[in-house]
C-alpha positions in Angstrom: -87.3 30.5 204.5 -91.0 31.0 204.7 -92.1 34.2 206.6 -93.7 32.6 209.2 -90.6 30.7 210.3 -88.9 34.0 209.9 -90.6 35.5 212.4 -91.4 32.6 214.7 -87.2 32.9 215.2 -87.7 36.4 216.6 -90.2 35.9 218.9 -88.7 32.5 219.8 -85.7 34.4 221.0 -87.9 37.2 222.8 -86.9 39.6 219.8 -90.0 42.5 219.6 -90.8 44.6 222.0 -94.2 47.1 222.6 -93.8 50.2 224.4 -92.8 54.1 223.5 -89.2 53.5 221.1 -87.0 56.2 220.2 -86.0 54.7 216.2 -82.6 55.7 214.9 -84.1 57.4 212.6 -85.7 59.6 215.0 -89.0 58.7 214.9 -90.9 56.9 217.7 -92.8 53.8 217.5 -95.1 51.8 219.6 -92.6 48.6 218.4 -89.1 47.8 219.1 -87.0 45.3 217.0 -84.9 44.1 219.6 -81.8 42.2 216.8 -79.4 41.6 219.5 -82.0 39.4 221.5 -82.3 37.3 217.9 -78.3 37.4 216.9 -77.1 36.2 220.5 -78.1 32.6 219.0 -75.7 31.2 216.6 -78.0 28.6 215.4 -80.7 31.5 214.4 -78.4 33.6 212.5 -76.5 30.6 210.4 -80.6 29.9 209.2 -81.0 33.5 208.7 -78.1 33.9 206.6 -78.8 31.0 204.4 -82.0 32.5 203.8 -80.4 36.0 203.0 -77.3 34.0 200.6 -80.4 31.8 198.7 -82.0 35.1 197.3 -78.5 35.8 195.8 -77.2 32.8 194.4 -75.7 33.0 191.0 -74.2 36.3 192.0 -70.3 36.4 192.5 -70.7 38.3 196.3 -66.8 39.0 197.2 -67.3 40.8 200.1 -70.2 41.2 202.3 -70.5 44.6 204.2 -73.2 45.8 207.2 -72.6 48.6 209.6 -71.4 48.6 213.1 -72.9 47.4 215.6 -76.0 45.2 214.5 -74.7 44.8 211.0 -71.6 42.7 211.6 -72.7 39.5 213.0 -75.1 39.5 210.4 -72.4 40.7 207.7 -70.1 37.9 208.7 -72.1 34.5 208.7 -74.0 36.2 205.7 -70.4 36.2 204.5 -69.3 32.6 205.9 -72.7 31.6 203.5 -71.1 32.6 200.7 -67.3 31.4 201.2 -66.6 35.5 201.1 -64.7 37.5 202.7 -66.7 40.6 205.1 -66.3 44.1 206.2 -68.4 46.8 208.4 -68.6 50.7 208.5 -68.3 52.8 211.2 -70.1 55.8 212.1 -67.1 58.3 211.9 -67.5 62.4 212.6 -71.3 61.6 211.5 -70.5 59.4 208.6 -70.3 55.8 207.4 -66.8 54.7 206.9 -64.1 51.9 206.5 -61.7 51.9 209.3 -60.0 49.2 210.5 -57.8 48.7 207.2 -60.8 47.0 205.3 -60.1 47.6 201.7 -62.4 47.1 198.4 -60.8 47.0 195.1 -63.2 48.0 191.9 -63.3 44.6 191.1 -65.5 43.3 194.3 -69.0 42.7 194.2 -70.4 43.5 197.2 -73.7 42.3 198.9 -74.5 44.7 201.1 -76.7 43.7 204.3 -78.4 45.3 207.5 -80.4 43.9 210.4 -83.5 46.3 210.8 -84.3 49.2 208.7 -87.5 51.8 209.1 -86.1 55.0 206.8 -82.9 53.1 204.9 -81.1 55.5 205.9 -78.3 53.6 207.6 -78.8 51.4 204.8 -78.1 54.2 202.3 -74.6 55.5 203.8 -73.2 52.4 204.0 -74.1 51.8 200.2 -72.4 55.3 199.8 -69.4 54.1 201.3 -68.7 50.9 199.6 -69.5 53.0 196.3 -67.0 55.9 197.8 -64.5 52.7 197.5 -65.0 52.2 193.8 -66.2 48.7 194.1 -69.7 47.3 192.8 -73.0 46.8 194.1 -74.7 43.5 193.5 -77.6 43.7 196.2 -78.6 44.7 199.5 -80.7 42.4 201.7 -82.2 43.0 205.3 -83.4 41.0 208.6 -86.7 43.4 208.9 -88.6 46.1 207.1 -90.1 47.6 209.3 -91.4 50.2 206.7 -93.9 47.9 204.8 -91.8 47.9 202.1 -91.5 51.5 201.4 -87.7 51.8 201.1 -86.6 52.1 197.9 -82.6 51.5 196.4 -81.2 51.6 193.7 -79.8 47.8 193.9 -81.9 44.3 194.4 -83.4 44.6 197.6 -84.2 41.7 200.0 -85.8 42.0 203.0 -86.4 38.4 204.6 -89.5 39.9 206.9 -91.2 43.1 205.3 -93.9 44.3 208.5 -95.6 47.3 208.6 -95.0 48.8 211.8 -96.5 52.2 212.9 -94.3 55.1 213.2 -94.5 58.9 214.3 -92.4 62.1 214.4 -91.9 63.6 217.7 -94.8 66.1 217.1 -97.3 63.4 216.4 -96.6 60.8 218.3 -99.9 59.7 220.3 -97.2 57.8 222.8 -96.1 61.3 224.3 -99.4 62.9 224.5 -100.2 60.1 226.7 -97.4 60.5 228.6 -95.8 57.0 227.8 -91.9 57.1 229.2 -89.5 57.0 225.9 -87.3 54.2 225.8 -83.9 55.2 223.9 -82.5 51.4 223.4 -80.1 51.7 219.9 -76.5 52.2 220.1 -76.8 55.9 218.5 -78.4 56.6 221.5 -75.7 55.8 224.3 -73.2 58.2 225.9 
């Protein structure tokens, strides 16, 4: 899929958002990647997922694992792509893990995929886990950069849409010296 169309999907489906964000990595940005307004459509995700299973074929992909929440629709039609079967961590006592009785043996290759990263950090620990199970690492692939293509793994890396989007720590951000309300939207962030 060409980048254009890529994108043209998120804001067809009212996906970025400007204002003052709270990131999960703890940074604040002036930009909001808003997945759930682009995974609520079926027909948008099957096209995405094509795209993502295209930049891996020729790989034997067994199981295809993202994190809970954003990461399992994509996980799963990523995974209907490839006629394989799919799994998602949880975040458990501040860690990535398999619950739910999702096993990997050493002998599954295992694409691993996200929605939006900024840091990889999310990215990272779910990598840790699948590798805590013993099983092996064929790729990792992602919806959005957000970094500009500054995260960095150890695996093939696919990002469908790489963007540069701005970024600032607490102490820097231009957003609160103006003032600018703080929006808290990601799951990490509820109660």
């Amino acid at each position: 899929m060409e980048k254009e169309a890529i994108l043209d999907l998120f804001r067809k489906a009212g996906a970025f958002l400007e204002g003052h964000f709270l990131l999960t990595s703890g940074l604040h940005s002036p930009y909001y990647v808003e997945k759930f307004k682009l995974l609520q459509y079926p027909q948008y995700v099957e096209r995405l997922a094509q795209a993502i299973a295209e930049g891996f074929r020729g790989e034997r992909v067994d199981v295809v694992v993202g994190p809970a929440i954003g990461g399992i629709v994509l996980a799963y039609e990523v995974a209907r792509a490839f006629g394989a079967r799919m799994a998602f961590t949880e975040r458990e006592e501040g860690k990535m893990r398999f619950r739910r009785d999702f096993t990997l043996d050493h002998e599954d290759k295992v694409l691993v995929v996200e929605d939006v990263v900024t840091t990889g950090t999310s990215l990272l620990e779910v990598i840790e886990a699948v590798r805590e199970k013993g099983a092996s690492i064929i790729g990792a692939a992602v919806l959005v950069d957000r970094s500009g293509g500054k995260v960095s793994l150890p695996y093939p890396y696919t990002p469908l849409l790489t963007m540069e989007m701005p970024v600032y720590t607490p102490e820097e951000c231009p957003l609160c010296k103006e003032s600018i309300a703080l929006q808290k939207r990601g799951s990490r962030y509820i109660a």
